[in-house]
N, C-alpha and C positions, 0 to 999 in steps of 0.2 A: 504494500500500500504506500502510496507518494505522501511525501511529508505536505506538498503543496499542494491542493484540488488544479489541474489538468484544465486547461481554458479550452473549450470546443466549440464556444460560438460564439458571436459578438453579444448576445447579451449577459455573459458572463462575466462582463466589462461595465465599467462606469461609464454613461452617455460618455461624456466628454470622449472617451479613450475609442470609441465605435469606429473612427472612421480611419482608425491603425487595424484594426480588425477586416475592416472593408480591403483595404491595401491587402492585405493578405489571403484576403478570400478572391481577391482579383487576377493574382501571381496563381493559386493552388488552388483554388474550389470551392476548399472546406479547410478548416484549423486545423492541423495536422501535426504529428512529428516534433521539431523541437520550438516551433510555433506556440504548442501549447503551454511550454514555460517561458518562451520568451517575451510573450502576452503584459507575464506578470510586470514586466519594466518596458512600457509602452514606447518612453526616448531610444531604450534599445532596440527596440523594434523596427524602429522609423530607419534609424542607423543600416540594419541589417538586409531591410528588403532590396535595397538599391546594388547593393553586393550579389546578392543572389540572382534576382533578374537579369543585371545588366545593365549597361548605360553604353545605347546606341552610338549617343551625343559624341561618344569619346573612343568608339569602338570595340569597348571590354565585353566580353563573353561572360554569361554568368557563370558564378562556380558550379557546377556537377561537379561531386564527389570521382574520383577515378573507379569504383567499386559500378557506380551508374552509369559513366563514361562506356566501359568495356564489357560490362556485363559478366567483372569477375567477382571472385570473394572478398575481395580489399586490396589495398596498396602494394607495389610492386615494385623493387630497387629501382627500375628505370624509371618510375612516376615521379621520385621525387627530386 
């Protein structure tokens, strides 16, 4: 059992903080993964989504994990 209740939807959130939730449900669908604690600090949130998606503006690819990338079991000498 998690020390901290798992956030899984925007209204698990205080208004104010919904439309950090929104951003998230627009990138993934639904709250998922480490979304659901990331939740809990909504500045980090805002931080984080621009890293994962992508920023056209500048070229960068989002991060995929290499395990998602290749469709192995995880990380691999030459990955890093």
């Amino acid at each position: 059992m998690p020390r901290v209740a798992s956030i899984t939807s925007k209204a698990d959130l205080p208004a104010e903080h919904h439309a950090v939730a929104e951003a998230v449900l627009k990138v993934y669908g639904d709250i998922r993964g480490p979304w659901t604690m990331l939740l809990h600090s909504p500045k980090l949130t805002e931080k984080m989504l621009p890293i994962e998606k992508g920023d056209a503006k500048k070229g960068t690819q989002p991060f995929i994990p290499h395990s998602r990338r290749c469709g192995s079991g995880g990380y691999t000498a030459t990955s890093m």
